[in-house]
C-alpha positions, 0 to 999 in steps of 0.5 A, a space after each residue: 659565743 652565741 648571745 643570749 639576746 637577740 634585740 631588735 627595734 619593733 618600729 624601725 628607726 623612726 616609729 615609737 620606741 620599743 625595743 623587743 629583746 628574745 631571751 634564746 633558750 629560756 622562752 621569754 622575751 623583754 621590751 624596752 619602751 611600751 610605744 605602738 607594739 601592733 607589729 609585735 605577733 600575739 605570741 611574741 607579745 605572750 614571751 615578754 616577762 618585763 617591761 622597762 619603761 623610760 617614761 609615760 610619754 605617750 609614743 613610749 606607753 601606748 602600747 600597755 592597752 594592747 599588751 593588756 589585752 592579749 595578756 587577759 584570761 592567761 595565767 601570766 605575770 607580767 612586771 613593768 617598769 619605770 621612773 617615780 609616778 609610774 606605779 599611779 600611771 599603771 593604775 589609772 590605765 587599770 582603771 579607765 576601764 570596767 572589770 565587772 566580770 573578771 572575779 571568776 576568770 579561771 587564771 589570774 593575769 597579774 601586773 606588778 608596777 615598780 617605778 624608781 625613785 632615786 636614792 637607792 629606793 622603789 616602789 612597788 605595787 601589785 594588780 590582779 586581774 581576779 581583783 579587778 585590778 585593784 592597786 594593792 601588796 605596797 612595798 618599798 624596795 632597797 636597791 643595790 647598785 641601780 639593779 632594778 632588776 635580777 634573775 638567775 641569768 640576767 640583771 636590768 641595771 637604771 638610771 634617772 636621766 633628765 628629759 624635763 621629766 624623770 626618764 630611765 636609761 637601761 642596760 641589760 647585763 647577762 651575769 655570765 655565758 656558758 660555751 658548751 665545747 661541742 667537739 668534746 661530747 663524742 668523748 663522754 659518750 653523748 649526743 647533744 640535745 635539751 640536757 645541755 640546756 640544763 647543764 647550762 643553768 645548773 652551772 649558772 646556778 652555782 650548783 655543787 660540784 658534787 651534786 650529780 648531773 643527769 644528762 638524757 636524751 632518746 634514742 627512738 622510742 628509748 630513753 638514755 641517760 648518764 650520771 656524773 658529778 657535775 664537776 665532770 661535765 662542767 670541766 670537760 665540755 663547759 667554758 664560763 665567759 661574761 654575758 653580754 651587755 646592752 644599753 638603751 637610752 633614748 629621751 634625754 638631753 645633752 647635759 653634764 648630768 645626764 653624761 656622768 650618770 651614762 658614764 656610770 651605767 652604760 660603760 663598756 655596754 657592746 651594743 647600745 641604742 640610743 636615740 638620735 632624734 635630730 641631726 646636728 643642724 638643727 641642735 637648737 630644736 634638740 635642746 629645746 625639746 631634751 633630745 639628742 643630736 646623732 652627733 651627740 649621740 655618737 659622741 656619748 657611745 664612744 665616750 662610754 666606750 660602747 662596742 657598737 651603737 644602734 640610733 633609733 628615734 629618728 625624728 620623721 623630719 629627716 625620712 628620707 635622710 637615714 643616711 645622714 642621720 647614721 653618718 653624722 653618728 658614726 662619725 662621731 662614734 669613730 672620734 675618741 675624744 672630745 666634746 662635739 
């Protein structure tokens, strides 16, 4: 099966958090903690769609003036994410700012801000370029599940950890993967091509089986095409799998908690980042500043029974030593049971 995402880490294990999630095939990317994004290429940052912030420190919110500022004068939408307050945080950033000569942009770059308030409930506000910005279309939302998030392909389940403040874990859930058996095509008479993308998202989408399916495809400077119910190509050449899972959690400390609210959203997640801030020698400073240990950062991803564990957040008191970092996690990812 090829993944739908393909993550990778902007700032490597111990710059500011950012995760930058590519969506193949669908042409838009999320991030995962908007730190120092200067790394990210302008037309990787003009991919992203969602942003899910776990919290406004800093090293995890720098990054909005910079994606602001590629996202001007382009009609996008971009929707961030984060805890209770961040709605009031986007619109303060908003306003540190001048917008005297925004009214008669041409496109509408908008920002729309949900923060998650607990209970099932969230917040929402919208900010319209064309409207300098300006907080407005308030709602409050009902949440089912802890999804924060749904779209035809995907959902973004959260949750509210504790890191002396509200913090977000995330987990990024593709709802279901479609394999096209490639081998098959020459038996229906097809080359393969963008139609199979299409094939994919009308079955995604639960389309009748009756409904008719064209697939297209050029030959030169002509076009070809066949017609079929759709039932016929998704029983000869599609197989449905579930998508794929990965978690993200970083900024949390090792409490009871935090541990039951993971046990809910990141079970059985196949690859999960998390941070792993210190080393289990200095736990002491761990507790004290409400980050993990790679020890307890190990011990928590086999406790969720994640299929793989990627640490990040690696405080740059141990540059130098990555390779301690990852061998107290892994080891602690290979023990089955027990509290560290």
């Amino acid at each position: 099966m090829r993944p739908l995402f393909r993550p990778a880490l902007v700032n490597g294990p111990y710059g500011d958090p950012a995760l930058f999630v590519d969506c193949l095939f669908e042409r838009r990317a999320l991030l995962f903690d908007l730190g120092n994004i200067l790394a990210l290429p302008p037309r990787k940052i003009l991919r992203i769609t969602e942003v899910f912030v776990s919290h406004a420190h800093m090293d995890h919110f720098m990054g909005f003036d910079w994606l602001l500022r590629i996202g001007l004068g382009r009609p996008r939408t971009v929707s961030l994410f984060g805890p209770a307050g961040f709605v009031a945080q986007v619109e303060h950033k908003l306003a540190a700012y001048t917008w005297n000569l925004v009214e008669g942009y041409e496109t509408d770059f908008t920002i729309i801000a949900t923060e998650l308030l607990g209970g099932g409930t969230a917040r929402r506000a919208a900010f319209h370029c064309r409207e300098a910005f300006r907080r407005g279309h308030d709602e409050t939302l009902r949440l089912q599940g802890g999804i924060i998030h749904d779209s035809p392909l995907f959902r973004v389940h959260a949750a509210i950890l504790d890191h002396g403040t509200p913090c977000l874990g995330y987990l990024l859930e593709e709802k279901r993967h479609v394999n096209i058996w490639k081998d098959r095509l020459d038996g229906l008479g097809l080359p393969v091509g963008p139609w199979l993308r299409e094939l994919k998202q009308a079955i995604l989408r639960d389309d009748p089986d009756e409904a008719p399916f064209r697939a297209w495809w050029r030959e030169g400077e002509r076009l070809c095409s066949q017609t079929r119910p759709l039932v016929e190509f998704k029983q000869r050449l599609a197989h449905v799998v579930a998508g794929d899972r990965i978690g993200y959690v970083t900024d949390i400390a090792f409490n009871d908690s935090n541990i039951r609210s993971l046990e809910t959203l990141m079970q059985g997640a196949e690859r999960l980042f998390i941070e792993s801030r210190f080393l289990d020698e200095d736990a002491a400073r761990a507790k004290d500043k409400r980050h993990l240990t790679a020890r307890q950062a190990g011990w928590i991803a086999a406790h969720v029974h994640a299929g793989q564990v990627i640490p990040f957040h690696i405080s740059p008191l141990y540059r130098g030593r990555e390779d301690a970092v990852r061998g107290e996690l892994a080891s602690a990812f290979r023990a089955s049971a027990g509290t560290p």
